[in-house]
N, C-alpha and C positions, 0 to 999 in steps of 0.2 A: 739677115743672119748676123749674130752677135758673135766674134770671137771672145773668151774670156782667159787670160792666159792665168794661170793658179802655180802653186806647188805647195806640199803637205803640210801640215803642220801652221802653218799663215794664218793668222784669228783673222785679219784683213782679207782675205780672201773667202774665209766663213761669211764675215758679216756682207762683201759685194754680190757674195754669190747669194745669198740669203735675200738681200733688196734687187739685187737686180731681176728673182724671176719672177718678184710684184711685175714691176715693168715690164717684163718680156711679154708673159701671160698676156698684159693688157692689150697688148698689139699683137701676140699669135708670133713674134718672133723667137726666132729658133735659134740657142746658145750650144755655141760648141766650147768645149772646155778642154784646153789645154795645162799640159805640168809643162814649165820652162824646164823643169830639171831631167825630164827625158828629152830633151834635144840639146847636144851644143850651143847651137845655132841660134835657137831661143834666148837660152838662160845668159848668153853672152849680149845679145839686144836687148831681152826684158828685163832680167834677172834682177836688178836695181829696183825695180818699177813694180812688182810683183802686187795685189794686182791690176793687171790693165785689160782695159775693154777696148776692143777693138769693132769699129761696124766694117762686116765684110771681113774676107779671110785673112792671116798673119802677113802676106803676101804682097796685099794690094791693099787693106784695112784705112781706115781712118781712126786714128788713137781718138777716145771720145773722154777715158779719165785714166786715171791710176791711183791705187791707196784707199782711194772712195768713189762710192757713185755719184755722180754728178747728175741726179736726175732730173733736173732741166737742160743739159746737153744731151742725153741720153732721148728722155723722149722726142724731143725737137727733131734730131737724128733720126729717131724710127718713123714721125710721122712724115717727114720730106722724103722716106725711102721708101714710105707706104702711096704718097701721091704721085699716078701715074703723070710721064711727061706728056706736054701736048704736040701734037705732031705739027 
């Protein structure tokens, strides 16, 4: 899962969300899309950074870029979270 944090109005947040569901698609990864500016809480952590990608929820996430996709961190990320571990 990709978090993606946005808010309105951001051309940068048009063009990450734009390239990023090339990539997502390719791997069947599934993007939740958040606005920093409905939470506090957010916009006071990301709000600078707007947008940022996050793998895994706001919570517990790995920041992977901000501003633009970085997509050779981006895939790299999806395919090590796509190979299962060995036991």
């Amino acid at each position: 899962m990709l978090t993606l944090l946005t808010r309105a109005y951001c051309h940068l947040c048009d063009e990450m969300r734009e390239a990023l569901g090339v990539v997502a698609t390719g791997f069947g990864a599934q993007i939740i899309e958040l606005d920093v500016d409905a939470d506090p809480t957010l916009e006071e952590a990301f709000g600078e950074w707007v947008p940022v990608l996050l793998l895994g929820p706001v919570a517990d996430g790995v920041r992977l870029c901000h501003y633009w996709l970085d997509v050779e961190r981006v895939t790299a990320a999806l395919t090590a979270a796509a190979v299962p571990l060995s036991e």
